[in-house]
Each structure stands twice: as structure tokens, then as C-alpha cells.
N, CA, C and O atoms as a GROMACS GRO file, in nm:
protein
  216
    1UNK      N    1  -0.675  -2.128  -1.036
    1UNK     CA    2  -0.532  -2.101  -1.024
    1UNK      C    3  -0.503  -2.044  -0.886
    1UNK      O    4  -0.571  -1.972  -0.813
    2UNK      N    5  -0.385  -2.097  -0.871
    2UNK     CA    6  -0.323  -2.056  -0.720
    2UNK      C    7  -0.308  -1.906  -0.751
    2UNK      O    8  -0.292  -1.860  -0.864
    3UNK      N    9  -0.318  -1.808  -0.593
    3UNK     CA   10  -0.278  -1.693  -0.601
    3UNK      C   11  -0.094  -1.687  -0.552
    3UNK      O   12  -0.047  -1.754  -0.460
    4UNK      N   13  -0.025  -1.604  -0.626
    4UNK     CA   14   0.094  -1.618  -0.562
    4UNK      C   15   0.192  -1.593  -0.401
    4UNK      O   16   0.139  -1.491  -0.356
    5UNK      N   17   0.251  -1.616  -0.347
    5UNK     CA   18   0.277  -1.611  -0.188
    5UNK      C   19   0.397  -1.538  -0.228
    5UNK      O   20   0.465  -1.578  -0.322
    6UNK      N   21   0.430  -1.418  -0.152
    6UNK     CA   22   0.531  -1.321  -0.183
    6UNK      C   23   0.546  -1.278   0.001
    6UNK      O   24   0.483  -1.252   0.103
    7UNK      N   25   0.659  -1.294  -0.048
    7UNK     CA   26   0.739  -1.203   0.139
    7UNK      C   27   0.772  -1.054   0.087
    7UNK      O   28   0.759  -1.052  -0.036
    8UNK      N   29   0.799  -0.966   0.123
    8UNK     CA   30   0.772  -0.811   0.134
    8UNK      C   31   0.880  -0.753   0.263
    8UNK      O   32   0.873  -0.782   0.382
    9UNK      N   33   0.967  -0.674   0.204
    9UNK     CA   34   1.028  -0.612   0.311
    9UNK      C   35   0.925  -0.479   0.359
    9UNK      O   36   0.861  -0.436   0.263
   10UNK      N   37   0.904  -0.422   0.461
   10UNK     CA   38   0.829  -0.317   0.495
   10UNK      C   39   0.985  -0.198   0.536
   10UNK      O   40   1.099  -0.238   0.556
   11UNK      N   41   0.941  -0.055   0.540
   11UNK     CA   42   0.988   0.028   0.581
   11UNK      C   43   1.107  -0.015   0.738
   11UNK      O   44   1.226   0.007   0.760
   12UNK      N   45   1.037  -0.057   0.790
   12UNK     CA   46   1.047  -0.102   0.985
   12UNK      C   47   1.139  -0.166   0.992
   12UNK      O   48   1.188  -0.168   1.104
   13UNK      N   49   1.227  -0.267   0.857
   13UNK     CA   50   1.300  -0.389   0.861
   13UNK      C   51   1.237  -0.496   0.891
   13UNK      O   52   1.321  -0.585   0.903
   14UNK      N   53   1.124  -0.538   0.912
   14UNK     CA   54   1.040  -0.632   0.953
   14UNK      C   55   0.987  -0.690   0.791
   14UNK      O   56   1.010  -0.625   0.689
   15UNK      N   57   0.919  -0.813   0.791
   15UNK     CA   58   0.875  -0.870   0.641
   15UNK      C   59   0.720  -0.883   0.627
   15UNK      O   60   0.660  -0.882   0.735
   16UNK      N   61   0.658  -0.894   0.535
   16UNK     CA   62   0.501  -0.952   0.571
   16UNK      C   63   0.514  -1.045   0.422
   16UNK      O   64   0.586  -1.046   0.323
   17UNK      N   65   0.407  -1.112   0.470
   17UNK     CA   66   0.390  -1.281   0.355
   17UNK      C   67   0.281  -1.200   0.346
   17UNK      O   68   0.214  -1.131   0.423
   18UNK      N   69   0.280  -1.235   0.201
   18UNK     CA   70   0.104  -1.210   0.112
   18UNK      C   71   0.087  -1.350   0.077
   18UNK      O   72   0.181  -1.430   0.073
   19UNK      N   73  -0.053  -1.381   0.047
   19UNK     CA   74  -0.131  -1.482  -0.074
   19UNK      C   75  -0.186  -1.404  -0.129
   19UNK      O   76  -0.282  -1.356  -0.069
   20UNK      N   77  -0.153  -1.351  -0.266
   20UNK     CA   78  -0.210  -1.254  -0.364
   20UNK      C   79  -0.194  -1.101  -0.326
   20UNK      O   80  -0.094  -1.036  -0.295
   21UNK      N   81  -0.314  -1.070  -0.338
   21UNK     CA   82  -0.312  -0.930  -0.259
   21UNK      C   83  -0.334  -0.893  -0.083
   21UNK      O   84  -0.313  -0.786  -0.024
   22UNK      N   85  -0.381  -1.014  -0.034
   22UNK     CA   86  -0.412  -0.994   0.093
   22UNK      C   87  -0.302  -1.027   0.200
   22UNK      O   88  -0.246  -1.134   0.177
   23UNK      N   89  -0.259  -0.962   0.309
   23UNK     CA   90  -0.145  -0.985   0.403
   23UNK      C   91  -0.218  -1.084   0.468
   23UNK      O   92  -0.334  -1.085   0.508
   24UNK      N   93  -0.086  -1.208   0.472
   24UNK     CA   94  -0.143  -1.357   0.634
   24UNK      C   95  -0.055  -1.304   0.719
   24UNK      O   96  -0.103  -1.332   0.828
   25UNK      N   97   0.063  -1.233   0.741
   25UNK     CA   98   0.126  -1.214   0.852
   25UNK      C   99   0.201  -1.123   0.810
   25UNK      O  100   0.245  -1.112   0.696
   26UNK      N  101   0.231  -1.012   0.951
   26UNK     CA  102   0.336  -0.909   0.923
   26UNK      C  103   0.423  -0.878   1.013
   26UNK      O  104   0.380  -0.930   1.116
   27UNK      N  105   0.552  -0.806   1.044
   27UNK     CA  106   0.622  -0.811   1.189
   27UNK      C  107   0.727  -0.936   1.157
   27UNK      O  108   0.801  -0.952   1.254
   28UNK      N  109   0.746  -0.999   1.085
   28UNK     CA  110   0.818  -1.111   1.092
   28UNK      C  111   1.010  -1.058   1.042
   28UNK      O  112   1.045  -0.972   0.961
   29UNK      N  113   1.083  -1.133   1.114
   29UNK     CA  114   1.212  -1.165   1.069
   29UNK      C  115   1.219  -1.200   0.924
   29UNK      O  116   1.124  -1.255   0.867
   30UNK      N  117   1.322  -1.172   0.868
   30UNK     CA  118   1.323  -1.224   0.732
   30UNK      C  119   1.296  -1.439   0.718
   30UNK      O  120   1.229  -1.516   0.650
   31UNK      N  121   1.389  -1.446   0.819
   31UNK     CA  122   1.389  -1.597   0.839
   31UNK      C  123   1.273  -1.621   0.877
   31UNK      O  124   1.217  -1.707   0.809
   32UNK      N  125   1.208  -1.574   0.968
   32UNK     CA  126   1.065  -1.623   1.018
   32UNK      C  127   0.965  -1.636   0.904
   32UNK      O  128   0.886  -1.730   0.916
   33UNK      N  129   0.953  -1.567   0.805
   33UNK     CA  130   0.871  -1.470   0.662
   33UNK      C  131   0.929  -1.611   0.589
   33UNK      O  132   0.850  -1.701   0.562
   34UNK      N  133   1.031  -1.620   0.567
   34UNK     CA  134   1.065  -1.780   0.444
   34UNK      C  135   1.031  -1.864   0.499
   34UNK      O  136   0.968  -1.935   0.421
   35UNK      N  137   1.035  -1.918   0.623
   35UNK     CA  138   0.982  -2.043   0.712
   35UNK      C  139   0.830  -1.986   0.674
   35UNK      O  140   0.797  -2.016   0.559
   36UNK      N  141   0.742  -1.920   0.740
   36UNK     CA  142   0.623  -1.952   0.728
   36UNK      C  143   0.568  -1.978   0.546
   36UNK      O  144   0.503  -2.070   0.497
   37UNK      N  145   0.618  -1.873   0.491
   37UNK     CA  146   0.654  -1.888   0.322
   37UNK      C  147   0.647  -2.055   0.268
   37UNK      O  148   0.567  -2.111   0.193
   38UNK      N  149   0.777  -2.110   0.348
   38UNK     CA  150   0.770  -2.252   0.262
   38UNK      C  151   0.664  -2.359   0.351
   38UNK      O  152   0.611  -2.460   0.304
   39UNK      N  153   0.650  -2.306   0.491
   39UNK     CA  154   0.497  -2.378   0.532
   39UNK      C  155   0.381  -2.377   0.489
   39UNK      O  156   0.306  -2.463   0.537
   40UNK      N  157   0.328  -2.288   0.392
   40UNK     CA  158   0.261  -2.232   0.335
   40UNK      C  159   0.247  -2.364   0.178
   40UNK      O  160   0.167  -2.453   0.150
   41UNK      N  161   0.385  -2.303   0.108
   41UNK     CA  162   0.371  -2.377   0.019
   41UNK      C  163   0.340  -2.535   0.031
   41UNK      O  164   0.237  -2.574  -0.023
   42UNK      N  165   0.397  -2.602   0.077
   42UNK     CA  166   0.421  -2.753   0.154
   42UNK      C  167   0.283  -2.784   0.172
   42UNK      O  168   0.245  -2.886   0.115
   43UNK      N  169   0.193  -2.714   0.241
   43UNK     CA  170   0.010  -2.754   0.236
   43UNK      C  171  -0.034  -2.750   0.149
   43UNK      O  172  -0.144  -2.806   0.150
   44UNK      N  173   0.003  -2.692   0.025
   44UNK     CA  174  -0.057  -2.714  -0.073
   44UNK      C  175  -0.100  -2.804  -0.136
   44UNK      O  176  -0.024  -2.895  -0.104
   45UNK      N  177  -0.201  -2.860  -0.234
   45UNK     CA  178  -0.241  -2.971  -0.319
   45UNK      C  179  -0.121  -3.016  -0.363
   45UNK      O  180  -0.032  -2.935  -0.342
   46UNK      N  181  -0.078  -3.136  -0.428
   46UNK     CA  182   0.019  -3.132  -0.488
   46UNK      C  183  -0.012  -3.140  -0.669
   46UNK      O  184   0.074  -3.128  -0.757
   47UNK      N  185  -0.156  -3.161  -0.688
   47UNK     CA  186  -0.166  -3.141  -0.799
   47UNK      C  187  -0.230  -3.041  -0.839
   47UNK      O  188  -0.317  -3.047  -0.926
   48UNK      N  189  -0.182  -2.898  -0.757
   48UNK     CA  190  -0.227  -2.772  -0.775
   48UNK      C  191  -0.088  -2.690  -0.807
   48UNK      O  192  -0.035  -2.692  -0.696
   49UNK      N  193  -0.024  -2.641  -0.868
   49UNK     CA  194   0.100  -2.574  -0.910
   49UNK      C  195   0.110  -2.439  -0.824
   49UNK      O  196   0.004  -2.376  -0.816
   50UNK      N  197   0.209  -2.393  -0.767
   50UNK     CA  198   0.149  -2.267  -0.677
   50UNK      C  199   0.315  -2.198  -0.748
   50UNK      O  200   0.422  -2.258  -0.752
   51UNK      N  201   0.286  -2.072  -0.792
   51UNK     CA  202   0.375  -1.991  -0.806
   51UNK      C  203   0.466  -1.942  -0.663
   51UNK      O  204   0.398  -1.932  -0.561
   52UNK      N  205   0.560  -1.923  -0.655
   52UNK     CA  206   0.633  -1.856  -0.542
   52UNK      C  207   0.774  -1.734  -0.568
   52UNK      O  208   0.893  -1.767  -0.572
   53UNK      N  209   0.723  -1.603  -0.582
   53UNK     CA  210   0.776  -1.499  -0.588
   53UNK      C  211   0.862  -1.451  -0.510
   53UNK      O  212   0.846  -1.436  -0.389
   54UNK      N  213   0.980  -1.417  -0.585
   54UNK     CA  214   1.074  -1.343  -0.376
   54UNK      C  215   1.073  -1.192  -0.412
   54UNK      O  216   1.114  -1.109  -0.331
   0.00000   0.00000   0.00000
């Protein structure tokens, strides 16, 4: 099973993207955080189901 991809507001106003528990990027714009978010999803298998949390 896929782990889920979640964007995260931080304290700073800045966002960070998780896959599960681990941070792929932090410092981001909200817009920047959904763009890399749905780049993310889009590589995926397509016959792998990937949850996506906001």
C-alpha cells in the first residue's frame, strides 16, 4: 500500500509535502507544495491507488 502525500502548513507560513511520515520538501509556497503534491501523484503506478490528504 501507498503511503499517503500530505502538504502541512508550518509555523513560518511556508508548507512542507510528506510521503507518510517522512518530509520530501519544506520552505515551499502553498502553490509550490500542491504543484509538487500533484507531481508526485501523476508518477505514480496507475494500478497502484495512492491516497491524497489536504
Amino acid at each position: 500500500m501507498q503511503e499517503a502525500i500530505r502538504v502541512k502548513p508550518t509555523q513560518d507560513g511556508t508548507y512542507t509535502v510528506y510521503r507518510g511520515t517522512m518530509a520530501l520538501v519544506a520552505g515551499l509556497t502553498r502553490l509550490q507544495a500542491e504543484r509538487y503534491e500533484a507531481s508526485i501523484v501523476r508518477r505514480q503506478p496507475r494500478s497502484t491507488p495512492i491516497a491524497v490528504l489536504g
